[in-house]
Short mmCIF file of the C-alpha atoms (twelve columns), coordinates in Angstrom:
data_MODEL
# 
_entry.id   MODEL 
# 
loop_
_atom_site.group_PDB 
_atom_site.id 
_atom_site.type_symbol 
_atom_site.label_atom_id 
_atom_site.label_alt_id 
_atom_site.label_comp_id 
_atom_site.label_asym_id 
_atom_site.label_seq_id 
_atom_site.Cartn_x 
_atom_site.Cartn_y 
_atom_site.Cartn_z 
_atom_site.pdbx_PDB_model_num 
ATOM 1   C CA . UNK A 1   3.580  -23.542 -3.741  1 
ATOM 2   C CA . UNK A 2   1.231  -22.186 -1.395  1 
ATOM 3   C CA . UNK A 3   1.120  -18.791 -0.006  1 
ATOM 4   C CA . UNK A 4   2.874  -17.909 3.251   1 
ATOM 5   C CA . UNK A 5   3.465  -15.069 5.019   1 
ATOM 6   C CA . UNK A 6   6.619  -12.642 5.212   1 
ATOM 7   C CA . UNK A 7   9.260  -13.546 7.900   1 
ATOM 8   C CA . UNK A 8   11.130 -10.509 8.956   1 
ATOM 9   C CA . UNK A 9   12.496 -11.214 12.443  1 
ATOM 10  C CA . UNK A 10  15.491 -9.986  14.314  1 
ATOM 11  C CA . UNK A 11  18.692 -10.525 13.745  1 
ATOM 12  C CA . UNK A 12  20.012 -10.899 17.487  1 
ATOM 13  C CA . UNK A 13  19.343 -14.534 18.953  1 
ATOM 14  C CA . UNK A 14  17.434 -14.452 21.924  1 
ATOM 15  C CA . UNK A 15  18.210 -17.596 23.982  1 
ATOM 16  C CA . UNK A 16  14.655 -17.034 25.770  1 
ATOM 17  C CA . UNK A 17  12.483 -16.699 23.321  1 
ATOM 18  C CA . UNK A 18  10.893 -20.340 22.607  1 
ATOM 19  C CA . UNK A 19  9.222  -20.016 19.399  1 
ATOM 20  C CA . UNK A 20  8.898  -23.909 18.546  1 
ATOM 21  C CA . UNK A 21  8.087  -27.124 20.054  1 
ATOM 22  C CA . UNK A 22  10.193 -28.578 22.944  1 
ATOM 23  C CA . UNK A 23  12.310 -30.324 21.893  1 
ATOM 24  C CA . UNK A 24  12.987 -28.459 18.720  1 
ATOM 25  C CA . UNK A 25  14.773 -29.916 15.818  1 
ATOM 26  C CA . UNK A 26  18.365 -29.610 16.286  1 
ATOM 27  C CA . UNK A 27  21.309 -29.483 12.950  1 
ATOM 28  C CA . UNK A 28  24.082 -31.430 13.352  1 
ATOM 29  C CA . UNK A 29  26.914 -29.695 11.983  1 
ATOM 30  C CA . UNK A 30  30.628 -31.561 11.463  1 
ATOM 31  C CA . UNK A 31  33.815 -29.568 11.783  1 
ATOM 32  C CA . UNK A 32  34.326 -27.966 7.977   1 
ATOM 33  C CA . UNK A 33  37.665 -27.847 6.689   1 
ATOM 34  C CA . UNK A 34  39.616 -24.523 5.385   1 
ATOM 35  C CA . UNK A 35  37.433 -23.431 2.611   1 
ATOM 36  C CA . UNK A 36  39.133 -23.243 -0.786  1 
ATOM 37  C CA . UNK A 37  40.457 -20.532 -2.714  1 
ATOM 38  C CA . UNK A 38  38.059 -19.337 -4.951  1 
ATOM 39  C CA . UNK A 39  38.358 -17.536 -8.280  1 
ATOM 40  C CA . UNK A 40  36.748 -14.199 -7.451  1 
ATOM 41  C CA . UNK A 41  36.689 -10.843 -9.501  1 
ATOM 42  C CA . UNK A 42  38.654 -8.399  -8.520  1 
ATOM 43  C CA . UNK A 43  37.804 -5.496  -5.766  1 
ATOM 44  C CA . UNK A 44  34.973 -7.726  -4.200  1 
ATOM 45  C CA . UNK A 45  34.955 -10.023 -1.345  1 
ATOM 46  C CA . UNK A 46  32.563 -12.614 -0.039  1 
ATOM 47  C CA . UNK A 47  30.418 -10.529 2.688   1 
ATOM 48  C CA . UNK A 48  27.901 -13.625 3.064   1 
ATOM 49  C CA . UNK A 49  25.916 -16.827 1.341   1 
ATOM 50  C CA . UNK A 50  21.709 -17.581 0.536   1 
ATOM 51  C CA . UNK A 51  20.444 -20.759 1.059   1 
ATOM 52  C CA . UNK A 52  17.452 -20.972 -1.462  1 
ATOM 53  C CA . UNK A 53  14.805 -23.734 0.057   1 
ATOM 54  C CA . UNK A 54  11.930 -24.961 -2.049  1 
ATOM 55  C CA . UNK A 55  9.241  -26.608 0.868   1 
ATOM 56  C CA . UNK A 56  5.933  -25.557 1.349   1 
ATOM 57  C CA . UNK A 57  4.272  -25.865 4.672   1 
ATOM 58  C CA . UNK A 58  1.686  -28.794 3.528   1 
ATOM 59  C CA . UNK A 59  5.180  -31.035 3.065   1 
ATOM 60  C CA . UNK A 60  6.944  -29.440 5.755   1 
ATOM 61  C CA . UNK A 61  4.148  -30.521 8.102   1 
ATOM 62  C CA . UNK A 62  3.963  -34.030 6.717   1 
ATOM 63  C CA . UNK A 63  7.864  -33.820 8.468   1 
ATOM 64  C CA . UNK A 64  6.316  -32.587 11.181  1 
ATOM 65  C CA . UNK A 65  7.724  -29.112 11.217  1 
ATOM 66  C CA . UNK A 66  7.131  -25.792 9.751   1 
ATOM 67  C CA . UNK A 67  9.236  -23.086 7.861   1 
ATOM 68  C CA . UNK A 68  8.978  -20.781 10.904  1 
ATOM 69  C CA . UNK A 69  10.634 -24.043 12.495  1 
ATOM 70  C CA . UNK A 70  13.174 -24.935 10.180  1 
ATOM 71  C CA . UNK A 71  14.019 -20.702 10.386  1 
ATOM 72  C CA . UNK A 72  14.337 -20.854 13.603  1 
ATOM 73  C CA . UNK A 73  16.574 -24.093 13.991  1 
ATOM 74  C CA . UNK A 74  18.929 -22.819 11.234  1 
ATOM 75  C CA . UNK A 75  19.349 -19.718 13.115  1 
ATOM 76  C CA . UNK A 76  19.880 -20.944 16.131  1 
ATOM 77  C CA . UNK A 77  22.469 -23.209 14.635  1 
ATOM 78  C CA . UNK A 78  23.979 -20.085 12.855  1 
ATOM 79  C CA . UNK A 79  24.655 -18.369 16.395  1 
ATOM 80  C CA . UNK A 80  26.182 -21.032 17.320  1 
ATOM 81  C CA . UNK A 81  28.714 -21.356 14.987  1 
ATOM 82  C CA . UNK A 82  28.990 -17.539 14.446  1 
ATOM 83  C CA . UNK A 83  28.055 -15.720 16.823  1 
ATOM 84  C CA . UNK A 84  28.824 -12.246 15.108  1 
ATOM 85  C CA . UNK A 85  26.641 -13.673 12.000  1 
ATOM 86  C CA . UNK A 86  23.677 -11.690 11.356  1 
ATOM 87  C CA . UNK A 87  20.385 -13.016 9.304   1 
ATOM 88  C CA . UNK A 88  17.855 -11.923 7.760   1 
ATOM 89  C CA . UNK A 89  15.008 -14.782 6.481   1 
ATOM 90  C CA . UNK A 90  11.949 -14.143 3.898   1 
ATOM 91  C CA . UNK A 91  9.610  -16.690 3.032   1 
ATOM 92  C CA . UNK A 92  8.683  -16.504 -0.898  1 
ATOM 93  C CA . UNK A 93  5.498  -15.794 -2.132  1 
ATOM 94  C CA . UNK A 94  3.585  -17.954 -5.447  1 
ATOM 95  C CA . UNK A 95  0.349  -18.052 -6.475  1 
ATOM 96  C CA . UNK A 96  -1.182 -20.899 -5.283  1 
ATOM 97  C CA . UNK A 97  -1.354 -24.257 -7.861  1 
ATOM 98  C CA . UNK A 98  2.121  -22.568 -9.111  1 
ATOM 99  C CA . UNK A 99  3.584  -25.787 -11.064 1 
ATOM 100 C CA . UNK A 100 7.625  -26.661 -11.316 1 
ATOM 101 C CA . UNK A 101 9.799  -27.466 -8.301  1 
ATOM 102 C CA . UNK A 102 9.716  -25.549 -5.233  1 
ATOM 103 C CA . UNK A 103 13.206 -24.535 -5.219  1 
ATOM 104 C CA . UNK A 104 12.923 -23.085 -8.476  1 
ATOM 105 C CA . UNK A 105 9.908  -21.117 -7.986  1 
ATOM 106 C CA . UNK A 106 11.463 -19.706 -4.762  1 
ATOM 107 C CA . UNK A 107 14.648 -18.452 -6.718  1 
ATOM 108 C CA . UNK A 108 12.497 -16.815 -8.889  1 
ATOM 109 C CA . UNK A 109 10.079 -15.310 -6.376  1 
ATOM 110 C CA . UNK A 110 13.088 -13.789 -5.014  1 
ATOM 111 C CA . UNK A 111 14.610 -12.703 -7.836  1 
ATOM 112 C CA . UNK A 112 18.094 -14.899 -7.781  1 
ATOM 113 C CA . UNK A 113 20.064 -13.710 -11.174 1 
ATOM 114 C CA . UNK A 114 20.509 -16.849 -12.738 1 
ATOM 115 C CA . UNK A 115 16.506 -18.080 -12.355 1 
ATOM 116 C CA . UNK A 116 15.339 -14.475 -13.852 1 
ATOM 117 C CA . UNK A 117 18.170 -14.542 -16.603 1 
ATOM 118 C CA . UNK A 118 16.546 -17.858 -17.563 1 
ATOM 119 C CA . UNK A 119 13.078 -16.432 -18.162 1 
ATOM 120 C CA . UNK A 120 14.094 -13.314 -19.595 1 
ATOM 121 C CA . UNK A 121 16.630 -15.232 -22.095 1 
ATOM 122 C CA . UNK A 122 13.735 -15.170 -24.729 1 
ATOM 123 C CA . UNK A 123 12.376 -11.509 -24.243 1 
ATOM 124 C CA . UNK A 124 12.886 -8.761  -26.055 1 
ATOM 125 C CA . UNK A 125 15.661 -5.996  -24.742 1 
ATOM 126 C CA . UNK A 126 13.017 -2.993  -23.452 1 
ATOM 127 C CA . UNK A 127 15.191 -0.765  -25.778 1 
ATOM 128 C CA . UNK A 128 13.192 -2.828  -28.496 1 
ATOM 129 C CA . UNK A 129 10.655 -2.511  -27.041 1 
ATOM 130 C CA . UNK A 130 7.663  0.717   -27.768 1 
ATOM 131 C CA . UNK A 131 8.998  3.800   -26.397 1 
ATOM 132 C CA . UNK A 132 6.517  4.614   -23.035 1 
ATOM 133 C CA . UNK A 133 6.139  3.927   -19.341 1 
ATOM 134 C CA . UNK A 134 8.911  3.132   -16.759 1 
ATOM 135 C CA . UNK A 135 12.446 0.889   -17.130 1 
ATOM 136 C CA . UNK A 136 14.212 0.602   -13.759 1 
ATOM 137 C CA . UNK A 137 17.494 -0.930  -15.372 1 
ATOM 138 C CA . UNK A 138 19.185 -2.626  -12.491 1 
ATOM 139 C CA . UNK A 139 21.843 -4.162  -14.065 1 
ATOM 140 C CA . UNK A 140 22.992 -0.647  -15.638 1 
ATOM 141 C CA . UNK A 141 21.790 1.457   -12.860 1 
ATOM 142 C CA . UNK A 142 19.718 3.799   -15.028 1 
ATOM 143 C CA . UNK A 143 16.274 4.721   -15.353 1 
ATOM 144 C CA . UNK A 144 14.208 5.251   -18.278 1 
ATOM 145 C CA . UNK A 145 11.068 7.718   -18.598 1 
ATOM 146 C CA . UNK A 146 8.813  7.419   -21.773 1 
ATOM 147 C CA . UNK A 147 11.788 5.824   -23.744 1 
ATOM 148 C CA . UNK A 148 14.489 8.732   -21.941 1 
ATOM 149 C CA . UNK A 149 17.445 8.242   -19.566 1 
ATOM 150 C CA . UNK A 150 16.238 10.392  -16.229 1 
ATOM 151 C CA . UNK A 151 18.954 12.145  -14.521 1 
ATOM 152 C CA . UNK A 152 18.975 9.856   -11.336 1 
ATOM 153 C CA . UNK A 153 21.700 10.768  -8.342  1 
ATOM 154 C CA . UNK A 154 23.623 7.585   -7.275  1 
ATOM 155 C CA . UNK A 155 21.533 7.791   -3.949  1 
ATOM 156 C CA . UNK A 156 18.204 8.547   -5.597  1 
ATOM 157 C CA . UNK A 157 18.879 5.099   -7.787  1 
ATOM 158 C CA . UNK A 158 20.082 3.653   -4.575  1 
ATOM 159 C CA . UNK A 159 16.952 4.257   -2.809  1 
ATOM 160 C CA . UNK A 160 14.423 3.014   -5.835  1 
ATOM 161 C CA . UNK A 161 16.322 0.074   -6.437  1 
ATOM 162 C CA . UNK A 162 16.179 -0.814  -2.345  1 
ATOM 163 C CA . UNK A 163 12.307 -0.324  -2.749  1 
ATOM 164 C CA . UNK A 164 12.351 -2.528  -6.047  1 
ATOM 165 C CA . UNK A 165 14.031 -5.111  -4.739  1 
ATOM 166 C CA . UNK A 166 12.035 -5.713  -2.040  1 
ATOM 167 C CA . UNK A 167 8.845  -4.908  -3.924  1 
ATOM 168 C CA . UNK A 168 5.495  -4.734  -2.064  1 
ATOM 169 C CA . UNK A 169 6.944  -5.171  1.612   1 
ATOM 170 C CA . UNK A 170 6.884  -1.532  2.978   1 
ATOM 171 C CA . UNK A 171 10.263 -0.081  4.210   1 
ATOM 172 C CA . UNK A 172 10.332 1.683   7.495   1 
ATOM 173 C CA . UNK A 173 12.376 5.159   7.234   1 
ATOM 174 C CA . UNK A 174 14.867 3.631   9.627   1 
ATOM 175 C CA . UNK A 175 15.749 0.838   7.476   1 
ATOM 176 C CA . UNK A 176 16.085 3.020   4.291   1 
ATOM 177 C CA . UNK A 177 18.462 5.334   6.532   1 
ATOM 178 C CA . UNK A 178 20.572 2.091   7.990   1 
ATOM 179 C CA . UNK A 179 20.561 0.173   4.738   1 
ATOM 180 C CA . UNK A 180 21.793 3.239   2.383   1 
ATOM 181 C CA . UNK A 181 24.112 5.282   4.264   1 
ATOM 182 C CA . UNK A 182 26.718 4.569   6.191   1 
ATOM 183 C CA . UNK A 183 27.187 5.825   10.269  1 
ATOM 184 C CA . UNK A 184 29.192 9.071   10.174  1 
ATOM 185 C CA . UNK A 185 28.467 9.941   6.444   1 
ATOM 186 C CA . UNK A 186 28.198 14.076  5.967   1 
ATOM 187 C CA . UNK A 187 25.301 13.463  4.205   1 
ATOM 188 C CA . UNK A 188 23.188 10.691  6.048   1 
ATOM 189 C CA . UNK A 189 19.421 12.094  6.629   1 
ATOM 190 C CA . UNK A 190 17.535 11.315  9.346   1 
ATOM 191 C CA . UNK A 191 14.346 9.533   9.403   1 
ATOM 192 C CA . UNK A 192 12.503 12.638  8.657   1 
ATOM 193 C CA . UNK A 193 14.627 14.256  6.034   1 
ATOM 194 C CA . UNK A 194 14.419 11.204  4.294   1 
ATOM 195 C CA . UNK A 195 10.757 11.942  3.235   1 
ATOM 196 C CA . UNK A 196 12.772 14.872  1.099   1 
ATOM 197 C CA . UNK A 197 15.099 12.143  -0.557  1 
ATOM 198 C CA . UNK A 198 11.869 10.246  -1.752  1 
ATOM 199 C CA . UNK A 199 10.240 13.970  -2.796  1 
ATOM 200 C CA . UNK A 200 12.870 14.320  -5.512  1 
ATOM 201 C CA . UNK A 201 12.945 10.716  -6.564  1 
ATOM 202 C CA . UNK A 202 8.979  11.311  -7.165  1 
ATOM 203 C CA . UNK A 203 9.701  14.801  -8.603  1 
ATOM 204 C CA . UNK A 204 11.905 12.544  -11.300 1 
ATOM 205 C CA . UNK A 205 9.893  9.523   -12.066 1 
ATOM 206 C CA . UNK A 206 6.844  12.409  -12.979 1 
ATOM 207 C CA . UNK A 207 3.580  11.105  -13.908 1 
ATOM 208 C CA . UNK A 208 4.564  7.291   -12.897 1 
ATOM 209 C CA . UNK A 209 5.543  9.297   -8.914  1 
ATOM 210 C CA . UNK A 210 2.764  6.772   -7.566  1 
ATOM 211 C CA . UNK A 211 5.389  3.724   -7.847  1 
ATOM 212 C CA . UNK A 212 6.862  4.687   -4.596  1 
ATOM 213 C CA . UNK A 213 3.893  4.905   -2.443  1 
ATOM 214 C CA . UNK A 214 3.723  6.241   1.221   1 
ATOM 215 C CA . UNK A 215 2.370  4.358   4.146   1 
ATOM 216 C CA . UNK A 216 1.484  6.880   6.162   1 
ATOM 217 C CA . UNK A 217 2.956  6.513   9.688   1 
ATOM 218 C CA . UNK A 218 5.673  3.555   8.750   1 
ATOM 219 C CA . UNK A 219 7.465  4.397   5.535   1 
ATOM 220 C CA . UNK A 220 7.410  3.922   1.514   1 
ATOM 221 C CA . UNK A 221 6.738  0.718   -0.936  1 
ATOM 222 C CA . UNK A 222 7.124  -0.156  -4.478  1 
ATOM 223 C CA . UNK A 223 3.877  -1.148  -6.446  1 
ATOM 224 C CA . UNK A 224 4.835  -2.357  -9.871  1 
ATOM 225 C CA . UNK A 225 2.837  -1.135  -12.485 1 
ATOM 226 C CA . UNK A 226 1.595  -2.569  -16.267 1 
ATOM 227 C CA . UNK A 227 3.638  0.688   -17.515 1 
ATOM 228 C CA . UNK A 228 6.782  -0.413  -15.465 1 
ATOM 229 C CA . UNK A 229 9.335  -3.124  -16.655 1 
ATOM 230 C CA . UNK A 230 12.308 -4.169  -13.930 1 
ATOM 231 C CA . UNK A 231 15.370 -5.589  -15.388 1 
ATOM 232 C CA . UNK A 232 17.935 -7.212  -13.504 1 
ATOM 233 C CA . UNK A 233 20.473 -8.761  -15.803 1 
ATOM 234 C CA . UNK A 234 23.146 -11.279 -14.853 1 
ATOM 235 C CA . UNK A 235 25.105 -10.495 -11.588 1 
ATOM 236 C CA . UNK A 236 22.453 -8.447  -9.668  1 
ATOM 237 C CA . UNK A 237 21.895 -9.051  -5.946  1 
ATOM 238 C CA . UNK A 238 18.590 -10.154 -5.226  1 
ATOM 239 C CA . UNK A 239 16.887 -8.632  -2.268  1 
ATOM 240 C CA . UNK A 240 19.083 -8.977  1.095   1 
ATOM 241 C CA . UNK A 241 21.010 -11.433 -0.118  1 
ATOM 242 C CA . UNK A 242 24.513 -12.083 -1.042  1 
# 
């Protein structure tokens, strides 16, 4: 697959902003019957789907689009239908030459639970692993220091894992804010106080504090480490996703 960059555009469709060629490709969609009742655990509701799409732009211009165009054509189509929808599009990253289908390499790239059980269904559990460096244990919200359980908050977890999950994009203060607390929560910092939020998390993770690095003027990013291991286990979200 080769390497694209990072879509990260606005939610709100703009019926004058022309991004693609006139005329652009338009989606067809038939009238969908009641969807069926679904087996679903209990206390949790469907808040929203992913569409995982394995293309790279050297086929998607022998079609004679691009991803930006086929974003922009499925969004449009989404406002359509749902007006009140709201969407949020990244293109995954692979080194370039990366073998095995597209669509594949795309659920991994974005961490989809079932495509990283499947490669870590042969690994050791880190518990069996030497004692030493950093375990961010998404799937049982804990963190491990040098082979200990650190006394994470619920928020301070909250914020790491947003960072991890979304590793190497850096996440404006605003978005941290909007993404982790809710409007009219006692608690909710603003986009300054949340620079003391990340102080304790660093003040916790110790000697590894450089995982959660500042970009001065916009906000923080996760850089990933050799000492730092991510698991995610069966069932976790993958980054803005379902």
């Amino acid at each position: 697959m080769s390497t694209t960059a990072l879509l990260d555009r606005p939610t709100t469709a703009r019926p004058d902003l022309r991004l693609v060629p006139d005329p652009a490709p338009r989606i067809e969609v038939a009238a969908a019957p009641a969807p069926a009742q679904r087996n679903l655990p209990p206390g949790v509701a469907p808040r929203g789907f992913a569409l995982y799409v394995g293309l790279d732009e050297e086929k998607a211009a022998a079609s004679g689009v691009s991803l930006n165009v086929l974003v922009e054509a499925l969004r449009r189509t989404i406002a359509e239908l749902s007006p009140e929808a709201e969407t949020y599009a990244t293109v995954a990253l692979a080194p370039v030459g990366a073998g095995g289908r597209d669509v594949d390499v795309v659920r991994l790239a974005l961490h989809e639970p079932s495509a990283v059980a499947r490669t870590k269904a042969d690994e050791p559990e880190e518990e069996d692993r030497a004692p030493g460096g950093v375990v961010v244990d998404i799937s049982r919200k804990r963190v491990l220091i040098d082979g200990q359980s650190a006394a994470f908050t619920f928020k301070e977890f909250e914020l790491l894992q947003y960072l991890v999950l979304r590793e190497g994009r850096t996440i404006e203060r605003a978005e941290l804010v909007s993404s982790l607390w809710q409007q009219g929560d006692d608690e909710a910092p603003g986009e300054r106080t949340i620079d003391v939020h990340v102080r304790r998390l660093r003040a916790k993770l110790g000697r590894y504090e450089d995982i959660v690095r500042t970009v001065r003027g916009v906000g923080y990013r996760f850089d990933r480490h050799a000492d730092v291991v991510i698991r995610y286990g069966h069932g976790t979200p993958s980054p803005d996703r379902f």
